[in-house]
N, C-alpha and C positions, 0 to 999 in steps of 0.2 A: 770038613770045612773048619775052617780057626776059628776058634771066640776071640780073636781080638776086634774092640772098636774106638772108633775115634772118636775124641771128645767133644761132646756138642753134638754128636750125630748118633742118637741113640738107638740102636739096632745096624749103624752100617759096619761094613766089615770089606776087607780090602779084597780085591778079586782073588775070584778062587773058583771056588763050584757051589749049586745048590741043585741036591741030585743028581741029574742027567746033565743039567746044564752048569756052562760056562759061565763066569760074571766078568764082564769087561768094563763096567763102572757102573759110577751113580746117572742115571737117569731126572732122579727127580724126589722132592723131599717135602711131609708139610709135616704139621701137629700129630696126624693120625698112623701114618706109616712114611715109606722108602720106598722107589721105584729103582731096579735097576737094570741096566744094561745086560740083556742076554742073549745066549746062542744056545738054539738046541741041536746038539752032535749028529742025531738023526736022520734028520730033513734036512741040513745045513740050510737054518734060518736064522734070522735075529728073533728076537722075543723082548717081551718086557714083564720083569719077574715082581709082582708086588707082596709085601710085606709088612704086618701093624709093628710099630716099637713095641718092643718086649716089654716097657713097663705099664702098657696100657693092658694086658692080658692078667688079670686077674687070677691070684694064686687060689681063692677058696674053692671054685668051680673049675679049673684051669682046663678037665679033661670034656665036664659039660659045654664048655666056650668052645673048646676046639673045633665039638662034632657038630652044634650049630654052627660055627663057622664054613665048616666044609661042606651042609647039607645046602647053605646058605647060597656059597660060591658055586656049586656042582648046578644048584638051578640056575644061575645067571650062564653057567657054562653052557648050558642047554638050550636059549637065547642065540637063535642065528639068522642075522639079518646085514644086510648091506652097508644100513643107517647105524652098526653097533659094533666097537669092537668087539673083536673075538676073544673069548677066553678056551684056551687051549687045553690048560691041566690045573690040578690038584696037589698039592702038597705040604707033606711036615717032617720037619730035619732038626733036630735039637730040639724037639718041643714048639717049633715056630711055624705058622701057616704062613704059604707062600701061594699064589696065583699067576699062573702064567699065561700070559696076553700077547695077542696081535700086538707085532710094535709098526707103526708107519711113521712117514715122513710127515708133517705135517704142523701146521701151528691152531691153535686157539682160538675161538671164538672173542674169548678175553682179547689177545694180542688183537687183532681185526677192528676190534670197536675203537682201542686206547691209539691207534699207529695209525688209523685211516687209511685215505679219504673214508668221508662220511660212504656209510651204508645207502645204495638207491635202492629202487622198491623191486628192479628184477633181483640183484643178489639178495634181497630180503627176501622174497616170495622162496626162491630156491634155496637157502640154508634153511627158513625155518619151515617149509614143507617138509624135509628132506629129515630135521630134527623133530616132529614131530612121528613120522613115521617111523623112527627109531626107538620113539618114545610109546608109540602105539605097541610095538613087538615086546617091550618088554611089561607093559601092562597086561599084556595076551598071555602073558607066561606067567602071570602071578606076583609079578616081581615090581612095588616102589621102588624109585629113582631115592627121594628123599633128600638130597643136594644135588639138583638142577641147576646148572649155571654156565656162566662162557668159558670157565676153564674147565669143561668136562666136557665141553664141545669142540670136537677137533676138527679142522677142516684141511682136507690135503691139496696136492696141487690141479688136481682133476677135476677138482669142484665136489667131488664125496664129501659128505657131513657123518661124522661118526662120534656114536654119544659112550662116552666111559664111566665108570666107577659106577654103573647101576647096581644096584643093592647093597654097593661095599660099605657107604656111607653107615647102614644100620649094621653090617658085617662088622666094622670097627670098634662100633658104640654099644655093642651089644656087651651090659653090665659091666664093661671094662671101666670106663669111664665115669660112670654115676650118673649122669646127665640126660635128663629126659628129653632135655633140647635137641635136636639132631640136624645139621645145615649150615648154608652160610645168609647172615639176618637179613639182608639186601634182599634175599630173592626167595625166604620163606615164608609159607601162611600162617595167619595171624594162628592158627589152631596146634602148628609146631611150636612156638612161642610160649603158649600155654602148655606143653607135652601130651596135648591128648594126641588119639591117633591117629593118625596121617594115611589116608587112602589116596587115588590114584590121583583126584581133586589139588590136591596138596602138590603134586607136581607139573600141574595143568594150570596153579597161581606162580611156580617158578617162570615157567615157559612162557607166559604172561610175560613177567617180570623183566626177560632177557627179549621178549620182542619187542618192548616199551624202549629198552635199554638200547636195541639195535635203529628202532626208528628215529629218535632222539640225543644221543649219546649222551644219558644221562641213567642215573636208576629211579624208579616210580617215587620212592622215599628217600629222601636223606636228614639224620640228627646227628647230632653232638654225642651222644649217647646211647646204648639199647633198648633202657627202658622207654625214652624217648621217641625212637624209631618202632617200636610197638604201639607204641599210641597213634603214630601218623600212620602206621600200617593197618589198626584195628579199623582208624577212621573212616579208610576208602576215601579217601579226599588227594588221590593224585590228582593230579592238570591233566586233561587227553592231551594225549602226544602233538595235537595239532596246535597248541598253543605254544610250540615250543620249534614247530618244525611246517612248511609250508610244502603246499602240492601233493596232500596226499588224498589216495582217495575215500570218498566222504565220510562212509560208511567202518574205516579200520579203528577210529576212536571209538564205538560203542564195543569191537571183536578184541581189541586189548584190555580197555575197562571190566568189560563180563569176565571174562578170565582172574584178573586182579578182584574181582568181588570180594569184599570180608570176611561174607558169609559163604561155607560151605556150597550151600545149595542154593546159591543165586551164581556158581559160577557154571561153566559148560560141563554136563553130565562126565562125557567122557571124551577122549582124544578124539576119535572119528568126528564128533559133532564141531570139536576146535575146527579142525580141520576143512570140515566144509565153509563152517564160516569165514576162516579165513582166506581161502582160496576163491567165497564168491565175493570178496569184496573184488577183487582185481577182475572178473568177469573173463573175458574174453580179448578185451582190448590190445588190438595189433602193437599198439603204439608204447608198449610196458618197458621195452627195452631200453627206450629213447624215450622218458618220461625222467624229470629231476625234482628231489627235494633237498631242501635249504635248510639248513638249521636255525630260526631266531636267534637263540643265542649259543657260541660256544659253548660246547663242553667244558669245564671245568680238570677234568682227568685230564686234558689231554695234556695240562702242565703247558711250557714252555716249550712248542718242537718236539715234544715227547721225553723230554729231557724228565728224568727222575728227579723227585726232590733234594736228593744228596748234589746235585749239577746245580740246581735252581737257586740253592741256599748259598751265601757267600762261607767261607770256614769262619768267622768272627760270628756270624747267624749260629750256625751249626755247635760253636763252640758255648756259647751264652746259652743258648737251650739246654746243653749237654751239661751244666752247669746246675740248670734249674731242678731239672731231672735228680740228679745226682745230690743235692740238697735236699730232695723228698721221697727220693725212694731206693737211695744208693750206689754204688756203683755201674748197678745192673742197666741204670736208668743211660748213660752212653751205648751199652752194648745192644739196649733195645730201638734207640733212637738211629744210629746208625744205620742198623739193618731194616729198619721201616723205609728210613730214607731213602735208602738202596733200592725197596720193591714196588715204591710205590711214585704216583706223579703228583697227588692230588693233597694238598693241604690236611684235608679232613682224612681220610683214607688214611694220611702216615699216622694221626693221631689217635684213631679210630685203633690201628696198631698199637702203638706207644701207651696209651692209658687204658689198652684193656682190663686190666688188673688193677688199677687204683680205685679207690674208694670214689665215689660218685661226688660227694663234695669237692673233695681234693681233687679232681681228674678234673672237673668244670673250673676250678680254681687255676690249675696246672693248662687248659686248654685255650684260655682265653688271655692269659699272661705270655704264653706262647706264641699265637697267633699275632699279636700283636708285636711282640718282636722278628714274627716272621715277614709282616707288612713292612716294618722298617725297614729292613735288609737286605730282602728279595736281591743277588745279583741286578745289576741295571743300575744301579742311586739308590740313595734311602728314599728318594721323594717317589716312591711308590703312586702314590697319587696326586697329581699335584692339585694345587689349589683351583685352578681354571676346570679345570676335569670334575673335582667335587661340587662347584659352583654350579655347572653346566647338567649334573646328575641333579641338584636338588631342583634345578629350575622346570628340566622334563618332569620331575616326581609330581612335583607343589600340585599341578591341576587333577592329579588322581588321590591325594591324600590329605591335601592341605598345610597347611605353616608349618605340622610335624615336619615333614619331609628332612629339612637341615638337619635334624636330631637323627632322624633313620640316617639319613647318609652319613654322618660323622660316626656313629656306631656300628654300623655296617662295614664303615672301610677300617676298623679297626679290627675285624675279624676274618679279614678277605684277604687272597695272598694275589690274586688279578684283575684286573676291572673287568673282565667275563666274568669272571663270579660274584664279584659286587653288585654288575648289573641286575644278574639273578637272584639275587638273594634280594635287592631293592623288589624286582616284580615280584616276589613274594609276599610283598605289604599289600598289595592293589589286589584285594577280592575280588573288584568286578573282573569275571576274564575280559571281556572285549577292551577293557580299560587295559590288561597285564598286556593283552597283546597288541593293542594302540602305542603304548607306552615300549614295550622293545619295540618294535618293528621302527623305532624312531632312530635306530642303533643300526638297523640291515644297511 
């Protein structure tokens, strides 16, 4: 196999072989490793070959990393269940572990939530039955998940829910990386946050997290920042989903909330116990099928028509940011803004990208001079908001907050890139809930 790689792709290498197997491209790419397209000669199958970038593999221990890595992967290998992809083989070629997996047709949990229609309660009840039972199999085997999320939940066209990258999460980060942190912040426990350690709890508040995310199309927490989004995640002070979404039945706000607990040992012991709770909310009820919930307010992801931010933003938008960037953190600051824009729908989420690496002054400083020229420019007019629309906003508010109201609204639309997110982030001023949900529902 050739060491040659291309630049900006750190461990890809152009088709060839690894081992037995074929490579017939890239698959799929993030921070931690490389997925790629393969075939084993064999069986005449497809496969999908995973691999960490070679610079995250640390030179001092290089041969101790290895054999944890493969005792690592050989137990997740061992893991065989309906709800999980498979993992097929083991391997090392040049010094490099490779993992060879079930490849299927299928999309994302992620994709499903962001592209809609909204999520109803029969396909809830069935992806996340379905994910948790996948999720039970490999707690039986010894083995944390440890990033739980909708893009490790694969859904094909059969309606099978298949959960991936179980174990590899700590298979990647194991002393390569330095980082006691392990996950993505959206959907980790506040005791990841802290690096203490993560038992099976820890992915029973992911699962939480993505059925919050699934009933609502929104995530439990959202900040400006990490440290910030720790705080709101230590708090346990989400909304229940019902504040946010109608018709569901009564009892599923306390079976997301116990899950999300702060505390270790106020959430559900174990999977089995998620599980019955969840499945008795819905009971027996013939009518599940043919049952609808509404969302109060938009989702905020879902962008414009699902258009990405790079579609959303006019090039005179895009270029003046790329500008600002580039005045604080150099050239890199285009290359990074770009490709946020490209992956992402949601205002906060490209930024969230964009300023993970600046300094917490600066990145607040850089986040909200942004924003603001993002509200201007938004394709459609600069008048983003026009003035009847702001008037009409402070007038609903005034009776939940008082003469503040004009002050919130003026500073709120100056950090909003839709009035679905404006309006949400206004009910975010209104502590009393029955007042938050008085107050949207004035909006259905």
């Amino acid at each position: 196999m050739t060491d040659t790689t291309i630049k900006g792709h750190a461990g890809y290498r152009p088709p060839g072989r690894i081992g037995k197997y074929r490579i017939d491209g890239l698959l799929g790419q993030g921070a931690m490793g490389v997925v790629y397209l393969g075939h084993d000669p064999d069986i005449d199958r497809p496969v999908a070959i995973k691999t960490v970038h070679a610079h995250l593999i640390g030179e001092a221990d290089r041969d101790g990393w290895l054999a944890r890595f493969a005792r690592e992967a050989k137990a997740a290998g061992r893991c065989l269940h309906a709800n999980l992809v498979t993992i097929f083989d083991y391997l090392q070629e040049d010094g490099a572990p490779y993992i060879v997996m079930e490849r299927i047709e299928s999309r994302t949990l992620e994709d499903r939530i962001k592209t809609g229609p909204a999520l109803q309660l029969s396909e809830i009840r069935s992806i996340f039955s379905q994910l948790l039972q996948g999720l039970e199999a490999i707690h039986s085997a010894g083995i944390i998940h440890r990033d739980l999320k909708p893009a490790n939940v694969m859904l094909t066209d059969d309606g099978a829910v298949k959960l991936t990258d179980f174990g590899v999460a700590r298979i990647e980060a194991m002393e390569a990386t330095g980082a006691a942190m392990i996950g993505t912040p959206a959907y980790m426990a506040p005791e990841q946050f802290l690096g203490k350690p993560a038992d099976m709890r820890a992915d029973i508040y992911a699962a939480g997290a993505m059925l919050y995310e699934m009933i609502t199309g929104q995530k439990p927490y959202r900040a400006e920042n990490i440290p910030a989004l720790i705080d709101k995640i230590r708090s346990g002070q989400a909304p229940p989903p019902s504040a946010m979404t109608t018709g569901l039945p009564p009892r599923l706000d306390g079976v997301v909330l116990q899950a999300l607990a702060p505390e270790v040992e106020d959430r559900f012991a174990d999977v089995p116990r998620f599980q019955t709770a969840f499945l008795g909310v819905f009971g027996t009820a013939p009518t599940l099928d043919a049952s609808f919930i509404q969302r109060v307010a938009p989702p905020s992801t879902r962008g414009r028509g699902g258009d990405s931010m790079l579609v959303q933003m006019s090039p005179q938008t895009l270029a003046r940011i790329e500008a600002q960037l580039i005045a604080r953190i150099g050239p890199i600051g285009k290359v990074l803004m770009k490709r946020a824009a490209s992956a992402t729908q949601d205002v906060h989420e490209m930024l969230d990208i964009v300023l993970a690496d600046v300094k917490e002054t600066e990145g607040t400083h850089l986040r909200d001079s942004i924003l603001r020229e993002i509200s201007a420019g938004m394709k459609g007019g600069t008048d983003l908001f026009p003035a009847e629309m702001l008037a009409d906003l402070t007038t609903r508010l005034t009776p939940h907050v008082g003469p503040i109201a004009s002050v919130l609204v003026k500073r709120e639309a100056r950090k909003c890139a839709s009035p679905e997110e404006l309006r949400t982030r206004l009910s975010e001023k209104i502590t009393n809930l029955a007042e938050r949900q008085a107050f949207l529902k004035t909006f259905a």
